[in-house]
Steps between C-alpha positions, in 0.01 A plus 500: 500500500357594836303270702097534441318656773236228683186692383645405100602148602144465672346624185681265238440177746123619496531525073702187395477294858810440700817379390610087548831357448487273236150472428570239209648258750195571807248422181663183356545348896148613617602850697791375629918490422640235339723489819236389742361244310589134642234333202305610222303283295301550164155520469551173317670375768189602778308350317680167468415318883810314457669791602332504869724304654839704382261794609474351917872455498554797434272729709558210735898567503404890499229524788572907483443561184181607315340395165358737217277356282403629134139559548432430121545174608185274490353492860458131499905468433614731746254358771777191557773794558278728741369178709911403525581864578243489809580192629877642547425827593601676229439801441302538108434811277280421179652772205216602220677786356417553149930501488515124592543294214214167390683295291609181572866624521438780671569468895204383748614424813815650708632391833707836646716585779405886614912562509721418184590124523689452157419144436562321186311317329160617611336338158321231626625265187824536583471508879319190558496309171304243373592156649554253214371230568749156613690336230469149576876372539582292189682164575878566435629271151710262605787472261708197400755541724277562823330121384786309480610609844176431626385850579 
């Protein structure tokens, strides 16, 4: 099939828009590749504050990098994030696309390299999980054997 001439390929960017490389994985990770992205966190997970400090070591560790945020976010939960982002000087973009998903599952914040980084995990749960808290230490039994020989 021979190449199409520029004035067709002009015309059928103008109709149906231009073409992206994997458009499924720029929409699920905010406009971005999976391969730049050092973090991504739910929208449940924005809106959890807990999650701030895992949030600060990481743009922290990553001084270069820049955050997208899902701008179906409430504004009140991603004020914490854009305050952080400033006071690092980061560089923010706030996504609203219609594309960008709301649900709780659904991605709302990304911290991205502009070069592929490859990084695994980037899922915040698994990346910096929960701390349990301390088991107190429980007094060791002392058997029969360690009493008689005065242990």
């Amino acid at each position: 099939m021979a190449e199409k001439s520029q004035m067709e390929q002009h015309l059928q960017n103008s109709v149906y828009g231009t073409p992206q490389i994997n458009p499924d994985e720029q929409r699920h990770y905010l406009g971005t590749f999976r391969e730049r992205v050092s973090l991504a966190m739910t929208i449940a997970e924005v809106t959890d504050r807990d999650n701030l400090d895992s949030f600060i070591t990481e743009i922290s560790a990553h001084p270069d990098y820049q955050v997208i945020l899902n701008g179906h976010v409430d504004q009140a939960d991603l004020a914490p994030y854009l305050k952080l982002a400033s006071q690092h000087n980061l560089k923010f973009t706030i996504r609203q696309d219609t594309i960008y998903g709301v649900n709780d599952s659904d991605l709302g914040l990304v911290v991205a390299s502009d070069h592929a980084i490859d990084q695994s995990p980037i899922a915040l749960s698994k990346k910096y999980p929960p701390k349990s808290p301390a088991e107190p230490e429980r007094p060791t039994k002392k058997g029969w054997l360690d009493k008689l020989l005065g242990h």
